[in-house]
DSSP file (Angstrom, degrees, kcal/mol; ACC not computed):
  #  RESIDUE AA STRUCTURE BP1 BP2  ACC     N-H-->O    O-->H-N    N-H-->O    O-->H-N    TCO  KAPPA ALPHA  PHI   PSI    X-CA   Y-CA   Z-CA
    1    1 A X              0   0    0      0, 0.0     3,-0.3     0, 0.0     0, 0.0   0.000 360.0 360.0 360.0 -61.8    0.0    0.0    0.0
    2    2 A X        +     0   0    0      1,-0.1     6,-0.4     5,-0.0     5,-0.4   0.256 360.0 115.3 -74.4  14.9    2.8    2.6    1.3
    3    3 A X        +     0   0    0      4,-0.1     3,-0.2     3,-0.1    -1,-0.1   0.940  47.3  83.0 -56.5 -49.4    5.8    1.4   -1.0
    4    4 A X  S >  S-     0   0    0     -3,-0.3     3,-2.1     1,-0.1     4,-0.3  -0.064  97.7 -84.0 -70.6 158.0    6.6    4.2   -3.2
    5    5 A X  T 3  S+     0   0    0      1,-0.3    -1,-0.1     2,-0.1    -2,-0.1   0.015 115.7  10.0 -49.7 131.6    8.8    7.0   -2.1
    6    6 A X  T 3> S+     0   0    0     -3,-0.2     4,-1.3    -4,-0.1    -1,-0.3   0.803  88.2 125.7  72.4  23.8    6.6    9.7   -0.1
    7    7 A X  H <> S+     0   0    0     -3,-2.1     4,-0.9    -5,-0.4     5,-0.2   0.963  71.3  48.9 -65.8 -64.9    3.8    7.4   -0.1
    8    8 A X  H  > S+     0   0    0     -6,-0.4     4,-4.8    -4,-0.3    -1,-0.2   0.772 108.4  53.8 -49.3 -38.2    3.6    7.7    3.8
    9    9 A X  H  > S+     0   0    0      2,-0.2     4,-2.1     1,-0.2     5,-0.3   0.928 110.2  41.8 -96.1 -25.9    3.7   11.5    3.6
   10   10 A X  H  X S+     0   0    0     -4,-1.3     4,-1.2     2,-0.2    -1,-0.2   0.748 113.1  56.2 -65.5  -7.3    0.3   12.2    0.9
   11   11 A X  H  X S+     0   0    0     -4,-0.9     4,-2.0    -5,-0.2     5,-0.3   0.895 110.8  41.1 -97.4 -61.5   -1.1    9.5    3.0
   12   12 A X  H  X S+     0   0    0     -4,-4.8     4,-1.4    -5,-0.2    -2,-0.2   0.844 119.9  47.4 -34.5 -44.3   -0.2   12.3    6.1
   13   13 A X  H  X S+     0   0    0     -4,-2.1     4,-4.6     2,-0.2    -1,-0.2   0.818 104.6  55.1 -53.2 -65.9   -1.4   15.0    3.9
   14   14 A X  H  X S+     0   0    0     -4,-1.2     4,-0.7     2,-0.3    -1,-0.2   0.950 113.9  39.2 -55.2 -63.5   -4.4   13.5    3.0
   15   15 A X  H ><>S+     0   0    0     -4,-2.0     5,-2.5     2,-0.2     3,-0.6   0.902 109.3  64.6 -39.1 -43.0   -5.6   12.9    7.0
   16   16 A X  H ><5S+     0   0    0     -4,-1.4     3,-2.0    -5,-0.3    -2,-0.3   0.986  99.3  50.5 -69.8 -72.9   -4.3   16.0    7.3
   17   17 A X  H 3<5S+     0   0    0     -4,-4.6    -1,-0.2     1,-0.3    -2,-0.2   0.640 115.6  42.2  -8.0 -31.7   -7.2   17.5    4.7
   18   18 A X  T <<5S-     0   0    0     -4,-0.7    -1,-0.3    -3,-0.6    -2,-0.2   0.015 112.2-110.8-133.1  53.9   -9.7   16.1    6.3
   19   19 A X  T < 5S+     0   0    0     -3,-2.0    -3,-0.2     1,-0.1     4,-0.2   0.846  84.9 112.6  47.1  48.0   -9.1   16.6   10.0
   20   20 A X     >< +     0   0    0     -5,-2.5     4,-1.4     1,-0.2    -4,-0.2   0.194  38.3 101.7-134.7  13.2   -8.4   12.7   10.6
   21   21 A X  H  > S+     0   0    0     -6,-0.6     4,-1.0     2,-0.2    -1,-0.2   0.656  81.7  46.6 -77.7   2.6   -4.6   12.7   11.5
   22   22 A X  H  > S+     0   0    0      2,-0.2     4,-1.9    -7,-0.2     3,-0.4   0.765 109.7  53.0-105.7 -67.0   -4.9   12.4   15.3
   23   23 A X  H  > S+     0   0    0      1,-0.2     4,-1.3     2,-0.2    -2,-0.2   0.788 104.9  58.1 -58.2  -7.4   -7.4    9.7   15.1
   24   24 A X  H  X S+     0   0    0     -4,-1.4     4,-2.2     2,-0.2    -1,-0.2   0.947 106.4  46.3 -64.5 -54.7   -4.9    8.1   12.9
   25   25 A X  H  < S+     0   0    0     -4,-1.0     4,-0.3    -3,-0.4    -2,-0.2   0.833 111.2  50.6 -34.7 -58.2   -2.2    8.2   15.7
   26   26 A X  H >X S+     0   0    0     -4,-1.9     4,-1.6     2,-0.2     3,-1.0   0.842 109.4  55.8 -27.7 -60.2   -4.7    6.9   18.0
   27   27 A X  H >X S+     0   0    0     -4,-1.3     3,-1.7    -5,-0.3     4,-1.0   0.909 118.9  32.1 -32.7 -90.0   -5.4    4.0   15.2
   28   28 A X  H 3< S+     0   0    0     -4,-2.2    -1,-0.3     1,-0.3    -2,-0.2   0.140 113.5  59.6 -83.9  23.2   -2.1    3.0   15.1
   29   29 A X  H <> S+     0   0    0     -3,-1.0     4,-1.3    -4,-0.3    -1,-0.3   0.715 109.5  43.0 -33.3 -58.8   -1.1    3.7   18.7
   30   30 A X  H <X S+     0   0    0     -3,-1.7     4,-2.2    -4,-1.6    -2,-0.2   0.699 115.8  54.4-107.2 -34.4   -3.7    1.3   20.2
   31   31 A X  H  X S+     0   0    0     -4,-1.0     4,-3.2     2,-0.2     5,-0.3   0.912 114.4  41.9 -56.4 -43.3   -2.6   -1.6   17.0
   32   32 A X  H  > S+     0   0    0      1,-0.3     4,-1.9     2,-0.2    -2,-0.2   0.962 103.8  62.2 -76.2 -40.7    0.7   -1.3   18.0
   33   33 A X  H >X S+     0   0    0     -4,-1.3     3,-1.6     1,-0.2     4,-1.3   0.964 113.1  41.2 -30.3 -82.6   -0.4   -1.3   21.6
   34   34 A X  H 3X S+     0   0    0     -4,-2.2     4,-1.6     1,-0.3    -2,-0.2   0.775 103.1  59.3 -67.7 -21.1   -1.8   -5.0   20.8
   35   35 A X  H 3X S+     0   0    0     -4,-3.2     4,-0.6     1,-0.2    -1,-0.3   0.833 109.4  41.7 -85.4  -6.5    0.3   -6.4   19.1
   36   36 A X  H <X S+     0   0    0     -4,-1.9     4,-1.4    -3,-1.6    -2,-0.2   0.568 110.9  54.6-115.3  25.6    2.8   -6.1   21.5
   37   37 A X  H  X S+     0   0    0     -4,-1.3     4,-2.3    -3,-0.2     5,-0.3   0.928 113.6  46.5 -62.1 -81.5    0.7   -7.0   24.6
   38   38 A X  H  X S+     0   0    0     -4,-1.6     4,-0.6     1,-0.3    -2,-0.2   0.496 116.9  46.0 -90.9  -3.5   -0.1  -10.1   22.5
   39   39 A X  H >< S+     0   0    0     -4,-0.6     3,-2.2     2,-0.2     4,-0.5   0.961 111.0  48.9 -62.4 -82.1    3.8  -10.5   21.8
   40   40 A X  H >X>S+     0   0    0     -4,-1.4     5,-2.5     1,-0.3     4,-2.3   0.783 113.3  47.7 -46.2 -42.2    4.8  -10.0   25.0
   41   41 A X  H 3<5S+     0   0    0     -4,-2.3    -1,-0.3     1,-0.3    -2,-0.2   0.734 111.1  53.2 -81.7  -8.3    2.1  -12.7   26.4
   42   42 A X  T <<5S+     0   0    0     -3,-2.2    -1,-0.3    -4,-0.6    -2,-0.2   0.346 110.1  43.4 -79.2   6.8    3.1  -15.1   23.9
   43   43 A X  T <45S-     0   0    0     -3,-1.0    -2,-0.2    -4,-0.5    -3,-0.2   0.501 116.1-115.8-114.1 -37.8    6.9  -14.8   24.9
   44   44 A X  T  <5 +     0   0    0     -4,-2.3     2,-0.8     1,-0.3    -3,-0.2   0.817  61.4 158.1  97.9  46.5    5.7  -15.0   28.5
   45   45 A X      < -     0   0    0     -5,-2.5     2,-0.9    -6,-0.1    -1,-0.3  -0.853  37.5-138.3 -94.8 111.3    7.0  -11.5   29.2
   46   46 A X        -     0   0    0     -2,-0.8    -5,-0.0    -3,-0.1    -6,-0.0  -0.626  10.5-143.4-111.3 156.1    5.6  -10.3   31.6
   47   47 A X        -     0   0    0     -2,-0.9   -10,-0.0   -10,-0.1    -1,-0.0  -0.199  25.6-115.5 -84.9 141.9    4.2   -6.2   31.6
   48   48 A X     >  -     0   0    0      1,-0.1     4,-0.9     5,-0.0     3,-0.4  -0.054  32.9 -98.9 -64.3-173.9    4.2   -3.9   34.9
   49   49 A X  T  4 S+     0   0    0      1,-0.2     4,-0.1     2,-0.2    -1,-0.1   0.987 124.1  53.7 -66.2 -54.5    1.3   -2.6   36.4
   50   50 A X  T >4 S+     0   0    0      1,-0.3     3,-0.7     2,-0.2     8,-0.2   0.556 106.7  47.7 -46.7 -30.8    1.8    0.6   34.7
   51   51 A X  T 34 S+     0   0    0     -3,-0.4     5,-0.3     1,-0.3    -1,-0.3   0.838 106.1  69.1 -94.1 -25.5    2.0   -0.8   31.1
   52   52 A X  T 3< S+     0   0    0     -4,-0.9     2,-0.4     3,-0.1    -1,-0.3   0.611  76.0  87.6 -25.8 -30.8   -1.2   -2.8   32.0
   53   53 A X  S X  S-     0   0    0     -3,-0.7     3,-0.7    -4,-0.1    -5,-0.0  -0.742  91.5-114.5-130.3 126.5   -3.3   -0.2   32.2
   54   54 A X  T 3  S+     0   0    0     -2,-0.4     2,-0.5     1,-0.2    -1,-0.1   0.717 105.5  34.3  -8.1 -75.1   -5.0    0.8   28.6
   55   55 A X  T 3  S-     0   0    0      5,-0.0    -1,-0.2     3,-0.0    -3,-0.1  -0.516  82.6-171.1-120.4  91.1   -3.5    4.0   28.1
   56   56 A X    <   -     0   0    0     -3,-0.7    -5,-0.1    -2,-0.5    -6,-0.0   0.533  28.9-138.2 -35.3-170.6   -0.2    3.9   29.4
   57   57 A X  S >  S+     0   0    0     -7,-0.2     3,-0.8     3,-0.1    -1,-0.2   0.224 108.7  62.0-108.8  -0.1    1.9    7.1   29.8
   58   58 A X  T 3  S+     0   0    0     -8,-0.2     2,-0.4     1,-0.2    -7,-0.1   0.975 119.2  26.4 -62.3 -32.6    4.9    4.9   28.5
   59   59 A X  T 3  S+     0   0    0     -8,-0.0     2,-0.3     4,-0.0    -1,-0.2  -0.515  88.6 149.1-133.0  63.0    2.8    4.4   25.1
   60   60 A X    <   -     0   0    0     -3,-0.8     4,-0.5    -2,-0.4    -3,-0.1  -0.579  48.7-134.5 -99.3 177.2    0.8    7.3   24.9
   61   61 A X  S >> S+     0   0    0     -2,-0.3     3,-3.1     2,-0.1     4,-0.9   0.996  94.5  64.3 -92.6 -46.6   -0.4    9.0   21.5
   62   62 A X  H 3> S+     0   0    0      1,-0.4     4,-1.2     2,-0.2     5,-0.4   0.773  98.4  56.8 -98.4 -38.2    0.4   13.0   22.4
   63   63 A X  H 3> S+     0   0    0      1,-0.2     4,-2.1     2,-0.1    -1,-0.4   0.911 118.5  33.6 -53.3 -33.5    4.1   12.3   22.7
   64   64 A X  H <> S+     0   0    0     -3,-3.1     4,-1.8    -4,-0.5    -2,-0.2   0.743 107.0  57.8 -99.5 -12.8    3.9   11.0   19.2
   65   65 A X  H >X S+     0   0    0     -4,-0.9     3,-4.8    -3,-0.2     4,-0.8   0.979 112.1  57.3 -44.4 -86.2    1.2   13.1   17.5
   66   66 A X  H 3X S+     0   0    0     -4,-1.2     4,-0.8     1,-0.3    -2,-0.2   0.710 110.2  40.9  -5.7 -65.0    4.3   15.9   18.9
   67   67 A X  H 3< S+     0   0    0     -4,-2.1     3,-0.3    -5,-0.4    -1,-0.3   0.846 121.6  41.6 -68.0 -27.9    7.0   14.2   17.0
   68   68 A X  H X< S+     0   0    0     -3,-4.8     3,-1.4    -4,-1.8    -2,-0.2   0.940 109.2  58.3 -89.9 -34.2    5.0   13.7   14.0
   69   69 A X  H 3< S+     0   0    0     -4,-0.8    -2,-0.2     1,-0.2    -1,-0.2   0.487 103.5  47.7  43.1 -85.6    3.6   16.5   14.1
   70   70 A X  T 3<        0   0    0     -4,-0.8    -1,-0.2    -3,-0.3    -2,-0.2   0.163 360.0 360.0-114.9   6.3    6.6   18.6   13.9
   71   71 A X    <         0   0    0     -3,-1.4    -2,-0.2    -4,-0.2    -1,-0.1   0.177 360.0 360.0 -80.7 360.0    8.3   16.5   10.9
């Protein structure tokens, strides 16, 4: 889907047009979120109380909104 060069940033662009780039973060904040809860419990790592808890601050979106953001 993303291959070609700058694919990733009209795909930014694009969110960015319709006022949808934050819930995008969210999106893939909260996937990334499960798949490595369901990594970590299939490796039989186990997570602190803190990363337990939905929305961590370890894995929060407004630190990364920031950084993307400001690229």
């Amino acid at each position: 889907m993303l291959r070609r060069k700058g694919a990733y940033s009209r795909f930014k662009g694009f969110l960015e047009s319709g006022d949808m780039l934050k819930s995008w973060y969210r999106f893939e904040n909260d996937r990334e979120q499960q798949a490595l809860r369901s990594w970590c419990e299939e490796n039989q790592i186990p997570l602190s109380d803190q990363l337990q808890q939905k929305r961590s601050p370890l894995l929060t979106t407004d630190k990364k909104d920031e950084s993307r953001d400001q690229a």
